[in-house]
Structure formats: C-alpha cells, structure tokens
C-alpha positions as CSV (number, residue, x, y, z in Angstrom):
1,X,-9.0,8.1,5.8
2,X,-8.2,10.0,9.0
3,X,-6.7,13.6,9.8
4,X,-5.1,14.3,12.7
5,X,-6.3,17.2,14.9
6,X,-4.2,19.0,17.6
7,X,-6.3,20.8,20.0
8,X,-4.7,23.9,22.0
9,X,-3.1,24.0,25.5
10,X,-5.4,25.3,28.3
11,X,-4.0,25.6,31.9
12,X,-1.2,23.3,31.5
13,X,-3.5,20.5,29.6
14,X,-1.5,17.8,27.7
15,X,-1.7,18.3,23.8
16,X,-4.8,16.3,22.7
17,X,-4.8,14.1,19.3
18,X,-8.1,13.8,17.5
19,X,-8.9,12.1,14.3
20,X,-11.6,12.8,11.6
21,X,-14.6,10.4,12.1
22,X,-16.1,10.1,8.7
23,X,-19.2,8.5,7.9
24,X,-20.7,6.4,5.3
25,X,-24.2,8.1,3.6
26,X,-26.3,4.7,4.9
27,X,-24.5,5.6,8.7
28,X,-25.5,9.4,7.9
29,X,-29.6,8.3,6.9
30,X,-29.7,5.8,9.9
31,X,-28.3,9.0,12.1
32,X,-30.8,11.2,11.0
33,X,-33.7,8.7,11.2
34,X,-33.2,8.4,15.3
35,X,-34.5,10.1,18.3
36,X,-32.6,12.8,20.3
37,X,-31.8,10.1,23.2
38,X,-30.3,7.8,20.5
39,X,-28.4,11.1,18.6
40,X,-27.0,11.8,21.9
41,X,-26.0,8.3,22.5
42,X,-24.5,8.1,18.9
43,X,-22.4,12.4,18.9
44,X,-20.7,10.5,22.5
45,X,-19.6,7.1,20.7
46,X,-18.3,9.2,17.6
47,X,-16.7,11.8,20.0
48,X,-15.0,9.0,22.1
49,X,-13.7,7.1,18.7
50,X,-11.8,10.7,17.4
51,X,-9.9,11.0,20.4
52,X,-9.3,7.0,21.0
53,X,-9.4,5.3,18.0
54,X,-8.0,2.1,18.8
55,X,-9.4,2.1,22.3
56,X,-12.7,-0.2,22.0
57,X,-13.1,-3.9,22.2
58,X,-14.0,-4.2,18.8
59,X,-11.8,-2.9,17.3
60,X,-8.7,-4.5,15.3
61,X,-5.6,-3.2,13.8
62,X,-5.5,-3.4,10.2
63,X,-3.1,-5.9,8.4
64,X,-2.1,-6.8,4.7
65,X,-2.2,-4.3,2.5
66,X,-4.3,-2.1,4.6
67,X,-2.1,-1.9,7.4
68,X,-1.3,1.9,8.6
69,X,-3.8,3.1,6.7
C-alpha cells in the first residue's frame, strides 16, 4: 500500500512526491532493538525510499497480478 504525499512549494522548489513507507511489526521490533548509529542509518534509507521508491538497485517492478500496486 502506498499514499502519495505532495509537499509545498518553497522559493521556487519543484513539487516533491513522497510515498508512505510502512513497516512490517518484525521490521518495527528489529528497529527498536538497534543503536542510535544504526536508527540513524535506518530513518535515512526509509527517508530516501518515500521520495524514490524505485530508485535502488534492488529493487524490481512488480508484475502478474501485483503489477501497479
């Protein structure tokens, strides 16, 4: 599931699209189980993914049945 998010203009700034990252409870224990270094590490990757979600090397389109979603 994703929900797009449109940020506001400021000074001209293009209009921004961020998604929703949402997180599985087992991804929300192993979160709270790290140090602040590895929390930091982790809010980055997650804040990268909302505004680029198809932008890493690792990750695939969906297809079948799945596809758009």
């Amino acid at each position: 599931m994703r929900t797009l998010r449109l940020e506001g203009l400021k000074g001209g700034q293009r209009l921004e699209e961020m998604y929703e990252v949402l997180i599985s409870h087992e991804a929300e224990k192993y979160y709270k189980g790290q140090d602040k270094n590895t929390k930091r590490r982790l809010n980055k990757c997650i804040d990268n993914l909302s505004k680029e979600p198809l932008s890493g090397s690792h990750i695939k389109r969906l297809h079948g049945k799945l596809e758009g979603k």
